[in-house]
MDTraj code that builds the backbone (N, CA, C; nanometers):
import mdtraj as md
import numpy as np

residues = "UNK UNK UNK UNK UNK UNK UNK UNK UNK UNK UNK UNK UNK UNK UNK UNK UNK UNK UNK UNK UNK UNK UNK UNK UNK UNK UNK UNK UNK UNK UNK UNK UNK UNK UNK UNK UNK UNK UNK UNK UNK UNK UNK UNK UNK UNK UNK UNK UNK UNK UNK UNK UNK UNK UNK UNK UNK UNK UNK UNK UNK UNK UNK UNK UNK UNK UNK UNK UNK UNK UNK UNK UNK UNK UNK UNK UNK UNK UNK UNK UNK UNK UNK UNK UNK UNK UNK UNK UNK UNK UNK UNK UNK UNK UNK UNK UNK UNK UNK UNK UNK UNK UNK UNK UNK UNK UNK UNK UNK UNK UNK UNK UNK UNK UNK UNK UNK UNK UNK UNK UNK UNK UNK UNK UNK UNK UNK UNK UNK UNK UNK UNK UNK UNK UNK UNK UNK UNK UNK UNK UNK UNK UNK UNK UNK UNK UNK UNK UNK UNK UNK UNK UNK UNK UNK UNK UNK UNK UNK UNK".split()
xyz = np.array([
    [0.7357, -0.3106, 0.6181],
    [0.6106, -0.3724, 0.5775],
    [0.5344, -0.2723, 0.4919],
    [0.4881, -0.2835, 0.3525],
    [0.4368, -0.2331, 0.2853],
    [0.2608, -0.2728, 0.2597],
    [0.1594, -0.2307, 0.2866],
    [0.0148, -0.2226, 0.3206],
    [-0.0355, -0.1622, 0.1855],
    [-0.1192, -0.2092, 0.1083],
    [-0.1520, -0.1855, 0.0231],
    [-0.3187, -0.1907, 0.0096],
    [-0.4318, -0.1986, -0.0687],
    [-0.5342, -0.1788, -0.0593],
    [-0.6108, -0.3083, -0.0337],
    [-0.6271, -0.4048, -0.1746],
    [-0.6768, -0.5197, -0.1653],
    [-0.6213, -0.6059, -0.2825],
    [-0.6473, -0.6713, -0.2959],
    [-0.5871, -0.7981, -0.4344],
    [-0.6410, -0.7428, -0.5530],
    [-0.5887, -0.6845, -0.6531],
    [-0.6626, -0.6559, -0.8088],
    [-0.7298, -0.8077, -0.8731],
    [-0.7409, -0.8081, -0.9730],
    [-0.7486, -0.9238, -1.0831],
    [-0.6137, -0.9847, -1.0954],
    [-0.5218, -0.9295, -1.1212],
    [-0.4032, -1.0432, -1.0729],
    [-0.3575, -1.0987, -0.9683],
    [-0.3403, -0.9748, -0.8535],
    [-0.3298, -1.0758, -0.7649],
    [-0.4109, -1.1780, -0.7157],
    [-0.5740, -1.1865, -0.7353],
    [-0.6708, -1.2688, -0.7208],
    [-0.5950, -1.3959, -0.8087],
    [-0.5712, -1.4208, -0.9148],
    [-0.5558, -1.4859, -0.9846],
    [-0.4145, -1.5885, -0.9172],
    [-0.3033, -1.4388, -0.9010],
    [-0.1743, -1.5266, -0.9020],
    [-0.1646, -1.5641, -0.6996],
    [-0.2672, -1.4769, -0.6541],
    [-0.2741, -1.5930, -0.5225],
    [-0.1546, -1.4792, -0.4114],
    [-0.0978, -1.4028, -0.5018],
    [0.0103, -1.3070, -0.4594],
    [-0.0044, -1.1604, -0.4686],
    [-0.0023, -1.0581, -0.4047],
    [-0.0096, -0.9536, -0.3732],
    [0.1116, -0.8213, -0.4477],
    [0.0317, -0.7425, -0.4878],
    [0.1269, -0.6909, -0.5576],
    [0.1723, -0.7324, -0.6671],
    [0.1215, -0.7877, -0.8552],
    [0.2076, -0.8522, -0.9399],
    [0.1549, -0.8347, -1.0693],
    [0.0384, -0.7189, -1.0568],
    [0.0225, -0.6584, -1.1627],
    [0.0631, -0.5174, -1.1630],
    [-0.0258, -0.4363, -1.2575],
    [0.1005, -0.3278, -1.3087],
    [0.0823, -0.2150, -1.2205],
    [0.0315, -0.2137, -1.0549],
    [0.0401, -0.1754, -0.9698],
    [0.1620, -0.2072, -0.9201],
    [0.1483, -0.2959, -0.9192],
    [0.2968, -0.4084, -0.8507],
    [0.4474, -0.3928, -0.9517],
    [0.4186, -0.3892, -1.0750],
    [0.5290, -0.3619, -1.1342],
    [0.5899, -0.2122, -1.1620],
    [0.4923, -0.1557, -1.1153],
    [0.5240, 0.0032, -1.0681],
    [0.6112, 0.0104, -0.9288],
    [0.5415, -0.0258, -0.8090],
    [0.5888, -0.0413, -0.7127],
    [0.7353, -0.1035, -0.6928],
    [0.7684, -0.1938, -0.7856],
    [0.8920, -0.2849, -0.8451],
    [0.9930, -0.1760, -0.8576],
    [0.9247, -0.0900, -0.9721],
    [1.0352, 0.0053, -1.0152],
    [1.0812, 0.1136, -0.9197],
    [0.9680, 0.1394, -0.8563],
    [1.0063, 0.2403, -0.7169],
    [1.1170, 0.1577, -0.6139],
    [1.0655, 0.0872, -0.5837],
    [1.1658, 0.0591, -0.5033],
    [1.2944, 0.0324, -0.5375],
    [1.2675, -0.0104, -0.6480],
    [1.4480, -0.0603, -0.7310],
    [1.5373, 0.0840, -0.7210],
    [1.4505, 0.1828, -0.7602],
    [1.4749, 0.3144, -0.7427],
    [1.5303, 0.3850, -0.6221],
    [1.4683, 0.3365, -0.5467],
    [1.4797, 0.4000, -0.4126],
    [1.6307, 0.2956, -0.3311],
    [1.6558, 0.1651, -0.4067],
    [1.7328, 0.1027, -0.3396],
    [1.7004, 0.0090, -0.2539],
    [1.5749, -0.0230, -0.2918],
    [1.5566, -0.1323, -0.1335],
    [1.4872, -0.2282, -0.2442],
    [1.5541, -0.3774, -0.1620],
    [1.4887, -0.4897, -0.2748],
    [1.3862, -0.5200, -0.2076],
    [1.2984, -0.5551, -0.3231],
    [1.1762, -0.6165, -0.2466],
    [1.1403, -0.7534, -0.1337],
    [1.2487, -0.8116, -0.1640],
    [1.2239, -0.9601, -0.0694],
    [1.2911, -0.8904, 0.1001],
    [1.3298, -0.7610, 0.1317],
    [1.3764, -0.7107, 0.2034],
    [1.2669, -0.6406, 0.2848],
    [1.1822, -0.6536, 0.2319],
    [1.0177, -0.5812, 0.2736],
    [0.8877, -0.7189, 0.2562],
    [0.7894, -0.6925, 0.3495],
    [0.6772, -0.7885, 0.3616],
    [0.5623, -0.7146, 0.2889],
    [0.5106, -0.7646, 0.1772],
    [0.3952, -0.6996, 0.0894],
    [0.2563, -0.7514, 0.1767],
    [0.1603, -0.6957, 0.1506],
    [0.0515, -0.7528, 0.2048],
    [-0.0734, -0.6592, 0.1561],
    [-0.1966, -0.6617, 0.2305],
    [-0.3080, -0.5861, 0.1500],
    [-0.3671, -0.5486, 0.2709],
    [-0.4643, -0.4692, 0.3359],
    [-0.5619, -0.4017, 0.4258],
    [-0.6580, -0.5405, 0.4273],
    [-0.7185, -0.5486, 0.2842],
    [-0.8525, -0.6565, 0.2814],
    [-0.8148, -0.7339, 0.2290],
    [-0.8060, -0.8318, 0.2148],
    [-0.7643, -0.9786, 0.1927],
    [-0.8322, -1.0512, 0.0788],
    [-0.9598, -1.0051, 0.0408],
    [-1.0461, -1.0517, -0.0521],
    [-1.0653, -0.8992, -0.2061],
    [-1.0622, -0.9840, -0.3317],
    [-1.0489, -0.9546, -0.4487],
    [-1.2351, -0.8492, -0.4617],
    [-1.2758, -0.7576, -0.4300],
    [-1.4094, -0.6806, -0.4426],
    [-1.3722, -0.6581, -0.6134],
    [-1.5261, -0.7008, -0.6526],
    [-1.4976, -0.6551, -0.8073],
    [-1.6327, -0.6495, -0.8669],
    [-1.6218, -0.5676, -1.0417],
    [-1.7995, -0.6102, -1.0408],
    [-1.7406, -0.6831, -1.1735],
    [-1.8365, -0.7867, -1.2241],
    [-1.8296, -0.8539, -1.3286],
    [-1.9017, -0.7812, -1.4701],
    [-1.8749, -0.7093, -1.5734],
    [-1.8538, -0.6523, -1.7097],
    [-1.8153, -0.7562, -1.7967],
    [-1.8919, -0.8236, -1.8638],
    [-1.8279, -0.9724, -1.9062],
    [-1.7726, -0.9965, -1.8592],
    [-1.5814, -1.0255, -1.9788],
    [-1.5288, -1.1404, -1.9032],
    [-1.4702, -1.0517, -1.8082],
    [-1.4822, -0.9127, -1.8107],
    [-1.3705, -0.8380, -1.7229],
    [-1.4081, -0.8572, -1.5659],
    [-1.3533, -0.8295, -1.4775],
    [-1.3591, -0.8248, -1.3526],
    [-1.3038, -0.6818, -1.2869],
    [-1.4230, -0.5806, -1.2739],
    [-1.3553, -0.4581, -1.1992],
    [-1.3559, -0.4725, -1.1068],
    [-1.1884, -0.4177, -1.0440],
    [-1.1821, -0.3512, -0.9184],
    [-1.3410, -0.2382, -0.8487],
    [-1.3441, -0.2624, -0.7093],
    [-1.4412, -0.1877, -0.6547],
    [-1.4241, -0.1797, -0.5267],
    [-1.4084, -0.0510, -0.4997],
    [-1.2899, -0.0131, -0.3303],
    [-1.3966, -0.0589, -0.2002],
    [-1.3141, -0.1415, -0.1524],
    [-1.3719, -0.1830, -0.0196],
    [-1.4552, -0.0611, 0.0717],
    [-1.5271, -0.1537, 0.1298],
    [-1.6317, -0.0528, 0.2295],
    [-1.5796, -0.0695, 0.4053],
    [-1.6375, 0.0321, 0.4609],
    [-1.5764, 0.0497, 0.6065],
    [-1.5793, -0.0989, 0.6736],
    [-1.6609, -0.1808, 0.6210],
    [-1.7513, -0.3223, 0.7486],
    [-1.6515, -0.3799, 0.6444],
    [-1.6123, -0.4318, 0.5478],
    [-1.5069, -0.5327, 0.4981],
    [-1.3853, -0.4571, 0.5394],
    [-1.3192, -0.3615, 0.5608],
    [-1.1905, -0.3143, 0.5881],
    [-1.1875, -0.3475, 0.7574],
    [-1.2570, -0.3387, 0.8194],
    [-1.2538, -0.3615, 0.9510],
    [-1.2906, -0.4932, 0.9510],
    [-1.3715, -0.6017, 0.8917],
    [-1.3635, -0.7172, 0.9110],
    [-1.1727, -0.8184, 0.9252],
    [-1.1424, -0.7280, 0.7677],
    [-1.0137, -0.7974, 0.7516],
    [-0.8963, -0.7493, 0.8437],
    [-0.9006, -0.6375, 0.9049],
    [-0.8155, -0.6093, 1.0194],
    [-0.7364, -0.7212, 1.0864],
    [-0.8435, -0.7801, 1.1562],
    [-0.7358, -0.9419, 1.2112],
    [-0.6491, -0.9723, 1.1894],
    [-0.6380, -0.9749, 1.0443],
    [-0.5563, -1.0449, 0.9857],
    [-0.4132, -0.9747, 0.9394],
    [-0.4923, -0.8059, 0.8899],
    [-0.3248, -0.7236, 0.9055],
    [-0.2498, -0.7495, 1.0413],
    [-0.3607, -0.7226, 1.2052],
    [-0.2914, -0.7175, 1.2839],
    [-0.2013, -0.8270, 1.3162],
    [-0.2634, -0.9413, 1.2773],
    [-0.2394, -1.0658, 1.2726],
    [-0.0416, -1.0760, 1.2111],
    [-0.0945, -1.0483, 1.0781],
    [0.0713, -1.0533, 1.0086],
    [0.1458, -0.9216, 1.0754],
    [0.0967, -0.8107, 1.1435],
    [0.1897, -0.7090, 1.2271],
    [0.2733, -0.7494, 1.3532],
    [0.2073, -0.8557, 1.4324],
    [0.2405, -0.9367, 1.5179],
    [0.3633, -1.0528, 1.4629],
    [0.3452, -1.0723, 1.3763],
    [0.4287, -1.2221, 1.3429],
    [0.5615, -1.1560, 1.2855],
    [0.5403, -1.0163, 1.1685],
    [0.6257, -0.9777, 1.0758],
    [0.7084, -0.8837, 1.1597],
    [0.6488, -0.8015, 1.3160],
    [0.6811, -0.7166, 1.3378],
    [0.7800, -0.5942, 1.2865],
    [0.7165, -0.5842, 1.1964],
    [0.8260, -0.4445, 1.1013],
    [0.8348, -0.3605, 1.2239],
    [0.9557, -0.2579, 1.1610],
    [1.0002, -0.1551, 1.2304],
    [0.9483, -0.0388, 1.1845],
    [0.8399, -0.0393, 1.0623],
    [0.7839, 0.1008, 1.0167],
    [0.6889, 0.0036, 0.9332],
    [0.5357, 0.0387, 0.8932],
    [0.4263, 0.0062, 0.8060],
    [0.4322, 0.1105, 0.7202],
    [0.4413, 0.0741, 0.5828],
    [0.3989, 0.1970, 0.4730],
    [0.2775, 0.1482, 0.4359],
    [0.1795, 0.2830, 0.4661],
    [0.0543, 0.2530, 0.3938],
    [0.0542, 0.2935, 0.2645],
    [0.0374, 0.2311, 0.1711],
    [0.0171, 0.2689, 0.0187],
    [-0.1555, 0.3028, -0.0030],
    [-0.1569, 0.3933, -0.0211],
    [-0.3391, 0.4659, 0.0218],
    [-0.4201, 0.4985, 0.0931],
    [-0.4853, 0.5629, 0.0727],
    [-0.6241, 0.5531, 0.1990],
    [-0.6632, 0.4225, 0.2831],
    [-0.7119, 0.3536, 0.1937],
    [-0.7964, 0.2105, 0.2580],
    [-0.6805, 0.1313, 0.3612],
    [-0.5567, 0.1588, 0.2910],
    [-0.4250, 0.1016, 0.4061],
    [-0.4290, 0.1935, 0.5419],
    [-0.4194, 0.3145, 0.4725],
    [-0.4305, 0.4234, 0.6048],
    [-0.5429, 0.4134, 0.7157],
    [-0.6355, 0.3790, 0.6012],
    [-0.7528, 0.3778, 0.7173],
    [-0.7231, 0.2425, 0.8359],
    [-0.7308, 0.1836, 0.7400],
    [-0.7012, 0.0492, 0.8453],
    [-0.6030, 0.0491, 0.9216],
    [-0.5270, 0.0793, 0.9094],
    [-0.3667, 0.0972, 1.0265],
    [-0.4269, 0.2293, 1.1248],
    [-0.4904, 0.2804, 1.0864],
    [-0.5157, 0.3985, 1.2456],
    [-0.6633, 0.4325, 1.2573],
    [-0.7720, 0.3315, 1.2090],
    [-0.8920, 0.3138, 1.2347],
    [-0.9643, 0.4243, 1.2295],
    [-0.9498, 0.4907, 1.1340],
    [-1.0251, 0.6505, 1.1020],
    [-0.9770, 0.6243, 0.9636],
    [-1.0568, 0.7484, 0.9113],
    [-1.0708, 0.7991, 0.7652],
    [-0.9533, 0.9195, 0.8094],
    [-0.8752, 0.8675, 0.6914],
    [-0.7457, 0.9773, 0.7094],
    [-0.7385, 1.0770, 0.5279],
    [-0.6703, 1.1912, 0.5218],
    [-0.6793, 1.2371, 0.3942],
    [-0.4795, 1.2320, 0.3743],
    [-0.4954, 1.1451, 0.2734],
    [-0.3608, 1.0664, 0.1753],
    [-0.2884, 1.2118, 0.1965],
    [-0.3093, 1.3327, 0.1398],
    [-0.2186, 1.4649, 0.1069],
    [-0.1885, 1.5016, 0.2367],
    [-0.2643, 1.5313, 0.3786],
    [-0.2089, 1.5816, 0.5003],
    [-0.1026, 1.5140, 0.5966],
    [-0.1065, 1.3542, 0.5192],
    [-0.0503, 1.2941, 0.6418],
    [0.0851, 1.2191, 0.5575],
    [0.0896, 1.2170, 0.4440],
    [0.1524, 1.1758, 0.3051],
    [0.2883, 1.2287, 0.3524],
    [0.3998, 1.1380, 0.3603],
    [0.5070, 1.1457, 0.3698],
    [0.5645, 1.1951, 0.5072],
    [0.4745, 1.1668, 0.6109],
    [0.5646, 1.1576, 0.7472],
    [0.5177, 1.0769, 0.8343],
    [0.6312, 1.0471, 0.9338],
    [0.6024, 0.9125, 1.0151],
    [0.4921, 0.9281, 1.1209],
    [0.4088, 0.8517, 1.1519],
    [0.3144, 0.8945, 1.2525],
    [0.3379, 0.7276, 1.3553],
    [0.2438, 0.7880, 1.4744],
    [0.2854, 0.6210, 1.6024],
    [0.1346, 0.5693, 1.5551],
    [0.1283, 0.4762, 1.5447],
    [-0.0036, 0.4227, 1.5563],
    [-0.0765, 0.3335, 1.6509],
    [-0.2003, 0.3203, 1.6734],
    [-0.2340, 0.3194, 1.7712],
    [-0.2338, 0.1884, 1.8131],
    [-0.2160, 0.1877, 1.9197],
    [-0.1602, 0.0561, 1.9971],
    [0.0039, 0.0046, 1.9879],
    [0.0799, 0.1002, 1.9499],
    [0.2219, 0.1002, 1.9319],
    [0.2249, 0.0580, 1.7807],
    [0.3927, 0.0876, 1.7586],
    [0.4179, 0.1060, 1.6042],
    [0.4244, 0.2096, 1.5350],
    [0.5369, 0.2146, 1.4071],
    [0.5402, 0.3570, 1.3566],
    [0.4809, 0.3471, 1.2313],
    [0.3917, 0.3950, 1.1907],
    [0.3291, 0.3771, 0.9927],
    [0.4463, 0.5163, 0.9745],
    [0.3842, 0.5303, 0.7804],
    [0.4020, 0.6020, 0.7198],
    [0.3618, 0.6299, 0.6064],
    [0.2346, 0.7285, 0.5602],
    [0.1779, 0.7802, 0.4677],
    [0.2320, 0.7825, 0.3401],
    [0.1725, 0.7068, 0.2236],
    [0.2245, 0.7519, 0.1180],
    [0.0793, 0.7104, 0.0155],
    [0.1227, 0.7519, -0.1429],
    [-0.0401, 0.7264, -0.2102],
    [0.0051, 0.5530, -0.2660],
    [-0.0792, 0.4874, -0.2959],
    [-0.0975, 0.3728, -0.3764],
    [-0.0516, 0.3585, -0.5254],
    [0.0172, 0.2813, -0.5722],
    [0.0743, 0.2914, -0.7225],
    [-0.0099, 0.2890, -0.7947],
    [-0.0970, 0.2409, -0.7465],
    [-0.2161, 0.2560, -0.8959],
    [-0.2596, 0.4332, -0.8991],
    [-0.2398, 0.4982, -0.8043],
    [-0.2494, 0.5973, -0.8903],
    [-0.2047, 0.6565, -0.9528],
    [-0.0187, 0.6048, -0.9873],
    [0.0002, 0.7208, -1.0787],
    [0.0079, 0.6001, -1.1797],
    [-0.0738, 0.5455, -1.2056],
    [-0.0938, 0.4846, -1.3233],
    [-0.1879, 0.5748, -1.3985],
    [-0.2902, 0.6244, -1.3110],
    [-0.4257, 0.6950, -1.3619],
    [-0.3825, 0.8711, -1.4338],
    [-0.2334, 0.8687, -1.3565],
    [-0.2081, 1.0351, -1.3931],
    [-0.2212, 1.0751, -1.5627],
    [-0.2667, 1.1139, -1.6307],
    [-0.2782, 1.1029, -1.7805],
    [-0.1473, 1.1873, -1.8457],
    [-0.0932, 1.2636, -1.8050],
    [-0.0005, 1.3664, -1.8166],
    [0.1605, 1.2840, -1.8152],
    [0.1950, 1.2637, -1.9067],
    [0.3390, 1.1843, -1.8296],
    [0.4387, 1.2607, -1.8249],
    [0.4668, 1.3573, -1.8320],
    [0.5679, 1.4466, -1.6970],
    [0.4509, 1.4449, -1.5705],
    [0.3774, 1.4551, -1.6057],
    [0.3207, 1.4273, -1.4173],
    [0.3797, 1.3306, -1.3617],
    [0.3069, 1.2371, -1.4462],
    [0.3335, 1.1016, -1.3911],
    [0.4787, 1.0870, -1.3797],
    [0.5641, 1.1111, -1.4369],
    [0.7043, 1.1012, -1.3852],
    [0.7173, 1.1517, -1.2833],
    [0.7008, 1.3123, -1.2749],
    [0.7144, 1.3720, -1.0932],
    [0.7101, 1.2883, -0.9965],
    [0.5463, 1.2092, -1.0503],
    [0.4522, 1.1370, -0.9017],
    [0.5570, 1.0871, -0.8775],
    [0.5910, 0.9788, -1.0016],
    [0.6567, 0.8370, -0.9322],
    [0.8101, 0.9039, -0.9024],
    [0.8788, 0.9990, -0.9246],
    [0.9779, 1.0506, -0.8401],
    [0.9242, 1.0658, -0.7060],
    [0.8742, 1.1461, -0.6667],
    [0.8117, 1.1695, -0.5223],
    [0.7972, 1.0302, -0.4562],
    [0.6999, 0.9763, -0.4914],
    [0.6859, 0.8479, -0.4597],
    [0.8366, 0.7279, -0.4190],
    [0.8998, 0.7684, -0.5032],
    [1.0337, 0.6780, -0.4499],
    [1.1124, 0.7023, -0.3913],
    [1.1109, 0.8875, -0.3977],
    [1.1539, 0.9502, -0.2378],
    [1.0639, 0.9247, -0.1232],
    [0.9616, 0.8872, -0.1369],
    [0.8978, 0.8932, -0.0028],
    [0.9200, 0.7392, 0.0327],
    [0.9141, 0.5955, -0.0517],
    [1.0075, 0.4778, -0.0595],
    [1.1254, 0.5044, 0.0306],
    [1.2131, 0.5726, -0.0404],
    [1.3447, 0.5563, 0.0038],
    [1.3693, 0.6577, 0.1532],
    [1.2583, 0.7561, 0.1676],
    [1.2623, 0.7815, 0.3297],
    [1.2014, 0.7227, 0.3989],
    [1.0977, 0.6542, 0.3763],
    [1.0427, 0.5479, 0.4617],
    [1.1390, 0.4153, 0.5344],
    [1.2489, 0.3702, 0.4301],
    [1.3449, 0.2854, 0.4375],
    [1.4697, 0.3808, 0.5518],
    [1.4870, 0.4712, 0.5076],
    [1.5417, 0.5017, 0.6147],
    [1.5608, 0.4983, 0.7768],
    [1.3853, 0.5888, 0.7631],
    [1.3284, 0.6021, 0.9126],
    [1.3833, 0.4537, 0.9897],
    [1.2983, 0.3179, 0.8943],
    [1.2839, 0.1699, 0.9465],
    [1.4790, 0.1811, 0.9522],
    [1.5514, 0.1981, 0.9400],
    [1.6784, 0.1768, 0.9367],
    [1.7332, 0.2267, 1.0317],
    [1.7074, 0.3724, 1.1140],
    [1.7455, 0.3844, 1.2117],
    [1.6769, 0.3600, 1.3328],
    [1.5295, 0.3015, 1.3840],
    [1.4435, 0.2318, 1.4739],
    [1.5086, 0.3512, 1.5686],
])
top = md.Topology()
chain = top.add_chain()
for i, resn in enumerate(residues, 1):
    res = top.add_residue(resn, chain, resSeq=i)
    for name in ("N", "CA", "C"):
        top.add_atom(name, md.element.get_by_symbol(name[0]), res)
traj = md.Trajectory(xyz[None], top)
């Protein structure tokens, strides 16, 4: 199960999670890493599209503690039904919500932790950020790292 932040402007639009160029990043990681996507359950922390209106644009605007804990229910909700064998949080706002604290992405980033009330997560950053990396040998590194931490996450869930 892959946990992600909240719905951008596309996914608001296409009703589906993950399918803009967050999502088509994430696409390539995993293709990378070997694991198809219909093999994994996508989903979001908050459930609702936060944005500010700039004409016609619609910005993203990162959820606050009282909407991330409102929408909880509903992760726990699909954790119950989907029961994965490992949660990847893709960011903070995922992180936060899967272990109900403010966690920091770099300390906990790439190893398995239990979470609370049973279940195993696993730390990793959100694709939209290495969209933001300006440097592209960075940005290549990231998204290497990133699809190693994909493809060990798939592991861990592989041996339960």
């Amino acid at each position: 199960m892959l946990v992600g932040e909240q719905p951008g402007n596309d996914e608001d639009l296409a009703g589906k999670p993950f399918v803009g160029p967050a999502g088509q990043l994430l696409d390539k990681a995993l293709a990378e890493a070997g694991i198809d996507r219909r093999d994994v359950f996508v989903t979001n922390a908050v459930k609702h599209f936060k944005f500010e209106r700039r004409g016609k644009r619609r910005l993203h605007e990162r959820p606050n503690a009282h909407e991330i804990a409102r929408c909880n229910v509903w992760l726990e909700q699909e954790r119950r039904l989907v029961a994965p064998d490992l949660v990847v949080a893709l960011g903070a706002t995922a992180a936060r919500s899967l272990l109900g604290k403010i966690v920091t992405i770099s300390r906990l980033r790439g190893k398995p932790l239990e979470l609370p009330g049973g279940g195993r997560a696993f730390i990793t950053v959100h694709p939209s950020l290495l969209l933001r990396i300006p440097d592209a040998r960075d940005r290549k590194a990231e998204l290497r790292r990133f699809t190693g931490e994909l493809r060990e996450a798939w592991r861990i869930a592989s041996r339960q």
